[in-house]
C-alpha positions in Angstrom: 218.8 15.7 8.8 219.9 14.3 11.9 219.8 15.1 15.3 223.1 16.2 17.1 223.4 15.7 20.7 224.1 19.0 22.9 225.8 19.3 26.1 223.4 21.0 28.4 226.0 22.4 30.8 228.1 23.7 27.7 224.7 25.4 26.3 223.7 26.8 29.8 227.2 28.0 30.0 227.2 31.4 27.8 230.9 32.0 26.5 233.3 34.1 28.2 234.0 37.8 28.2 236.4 39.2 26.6 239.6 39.6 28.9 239.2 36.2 31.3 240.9 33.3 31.5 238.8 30.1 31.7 240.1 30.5 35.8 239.0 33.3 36.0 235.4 33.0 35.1 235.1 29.6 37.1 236.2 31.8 40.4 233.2 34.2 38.8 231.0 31.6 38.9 231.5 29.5 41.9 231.2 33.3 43.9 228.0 33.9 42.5 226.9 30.8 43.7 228.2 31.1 47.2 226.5 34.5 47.1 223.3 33.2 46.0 223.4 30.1 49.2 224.0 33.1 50.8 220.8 34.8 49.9 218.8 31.6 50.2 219.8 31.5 53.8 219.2 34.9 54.7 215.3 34.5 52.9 215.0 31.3 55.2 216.7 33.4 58.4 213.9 36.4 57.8 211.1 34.3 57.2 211.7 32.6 60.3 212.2 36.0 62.2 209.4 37.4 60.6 207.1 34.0 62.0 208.7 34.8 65.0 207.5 38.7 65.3 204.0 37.8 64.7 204.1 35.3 67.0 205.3 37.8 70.0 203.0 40.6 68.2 199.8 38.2 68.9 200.5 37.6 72.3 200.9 41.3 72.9 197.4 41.3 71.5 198.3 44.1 68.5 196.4 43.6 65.4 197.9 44.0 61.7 196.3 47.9 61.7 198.6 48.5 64.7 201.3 47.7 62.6 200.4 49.4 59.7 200.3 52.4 61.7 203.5 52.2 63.5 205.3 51.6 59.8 203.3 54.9 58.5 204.7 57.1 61.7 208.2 55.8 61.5 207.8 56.6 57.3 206.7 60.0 58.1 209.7 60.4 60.6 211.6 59.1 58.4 210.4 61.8 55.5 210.9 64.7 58.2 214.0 63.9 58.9 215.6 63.4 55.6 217.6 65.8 53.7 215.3 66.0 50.9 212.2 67.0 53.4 215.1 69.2 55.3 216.1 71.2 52.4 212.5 71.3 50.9 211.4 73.4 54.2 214.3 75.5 54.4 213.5 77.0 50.4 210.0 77.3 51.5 210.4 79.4 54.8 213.3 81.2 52.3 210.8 81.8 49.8 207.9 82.9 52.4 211.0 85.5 54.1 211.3 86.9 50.8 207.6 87.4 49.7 206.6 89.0 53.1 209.6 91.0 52.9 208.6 92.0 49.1 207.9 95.7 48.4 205.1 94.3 46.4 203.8 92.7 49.1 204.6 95.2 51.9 202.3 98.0 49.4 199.3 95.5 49.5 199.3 95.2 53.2 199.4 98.7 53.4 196.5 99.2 51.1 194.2 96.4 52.5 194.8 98.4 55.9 194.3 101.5 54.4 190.7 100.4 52.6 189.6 98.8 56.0 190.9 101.8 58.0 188.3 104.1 55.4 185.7 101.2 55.0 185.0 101.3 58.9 185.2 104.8 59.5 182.8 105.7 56.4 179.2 106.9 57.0 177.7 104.2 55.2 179.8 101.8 57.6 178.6 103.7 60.4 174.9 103.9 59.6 174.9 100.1 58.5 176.0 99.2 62.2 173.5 101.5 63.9 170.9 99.9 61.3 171.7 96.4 62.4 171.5 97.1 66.3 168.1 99.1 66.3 166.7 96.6 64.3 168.2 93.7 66.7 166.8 95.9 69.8 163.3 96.2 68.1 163.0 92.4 67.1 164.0 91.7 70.9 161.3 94.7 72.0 159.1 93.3 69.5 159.1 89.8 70.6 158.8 90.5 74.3 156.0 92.3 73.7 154.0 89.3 72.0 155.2 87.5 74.9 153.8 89.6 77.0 150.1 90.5 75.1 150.0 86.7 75.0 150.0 86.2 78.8 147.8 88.8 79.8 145.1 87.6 77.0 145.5 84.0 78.3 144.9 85.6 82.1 142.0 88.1 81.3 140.6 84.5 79.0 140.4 82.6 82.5 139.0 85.9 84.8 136.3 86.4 82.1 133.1 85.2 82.9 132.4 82.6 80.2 135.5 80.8 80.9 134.4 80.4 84.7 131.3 79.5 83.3 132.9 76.6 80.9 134.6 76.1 84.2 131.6 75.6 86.4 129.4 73.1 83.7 132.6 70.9 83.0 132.5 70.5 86.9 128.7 70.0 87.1 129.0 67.3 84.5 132.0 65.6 86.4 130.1 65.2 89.4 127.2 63.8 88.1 128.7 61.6 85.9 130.7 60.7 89.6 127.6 60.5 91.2 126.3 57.9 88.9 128.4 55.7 89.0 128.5 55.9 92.8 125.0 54.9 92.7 125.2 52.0 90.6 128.2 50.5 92.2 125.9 50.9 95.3 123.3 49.1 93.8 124.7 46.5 92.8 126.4 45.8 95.9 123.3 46.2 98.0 122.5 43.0 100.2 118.7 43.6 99.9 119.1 43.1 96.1 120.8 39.6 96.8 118.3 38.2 99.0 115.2 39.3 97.8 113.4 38.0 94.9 111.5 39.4 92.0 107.9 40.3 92.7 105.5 37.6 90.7 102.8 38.8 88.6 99.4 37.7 90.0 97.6 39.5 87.6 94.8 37.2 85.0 95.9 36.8 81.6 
């Protein structure tokens, strides 16, 4: 076998529809590629806009989260104000007009009323509520009361007479243990002390 040379631009080029002229698809073509210099152009124009933005967005000191969060507000704006979002609210307030204006509904509001209208006019209801507010008032009475015992043992502990006694030998032992020290520091300070030396012992071995 042997090998058979092959155009590349007539294998590139796929063959014609059905219905145009040979003219007709070389117009085709050379518009498709003015369309995509176009394109080119514009990517390279954005880019360099884009550059441009963050330049003027750094010098304005905003950070990449700033911007995150200004494209989420102007999405959710964007959601709010779109038919889809429009339309979506309008069925749902629709749909909430008709429920609460539903017999079915209406009854149950009625009943729940009617049940908490018995429920807190019942004796049980009644007696619960009184229960609860005299036990409050005797836990408050209650805890007054310890307050109070605990005072008035913690006074009649300091008037008795073996705390004034504690009282009396914890201030007998500070003085003398003052009074000690007193002394020594006097002693040791004492100019007869400095000048004087230590009797000798004359006595025979």
């Amino acid at each position: 076998m042997t090998d058979v040379p092959v155009d590349g631009a007539a294998a590139a080029r796929t063959a014609a529809p059905e219905g145009l002229t040979a003219a007709e698809e070389e117009e085709l073509r050379a518009e498709i590629a003015k369309v995509e210099e176009e394109i080119g152009t514009l990517r390279q124009v954005l880019a360099a806009k884009e550059r441009h933005c963050g330049e003027l967005k750094r010098k304005l000191g905003l950070t990449p989260l700033d911007g995150l969060k200004q494209n989420l507000s102007k999405s959710w704006h964007d959601v709010q104000v779109s038919n889809a979002y429009v339309k979506t609210s309008e069925k749902l307030g629709e749909w909430n007009d008709k429920v609460t204006q539903s017999d079915l509904y209406l009854s149950a509001s009625s009943t729940l009323e009617d049940w908490n209208e018995k429920l807190t006019q019942s004796e049980a209801y009644k007696k619960t509520q009184e229960t609860l507010s005299q036990a409050g008032q005797k836990t408050s009475a209650a805890l007054s009361n310890v307050g109070s015992v605990i005072s008035r043992k913690l006074g009649d502990m300091r008037n008795s007479a073996t705390f004034k006694s504690f009282e009396d030998r914890v201030g007998t032992i500070k003085s003398r243990v003052v009074g000690s020290r007193e002394n020594s520091t006097d002693g040791l300070h004492s100019p007869s002390g400095a000048g004087e030396k230590p009797p000798q012992d004359n006595a025979p071995f």
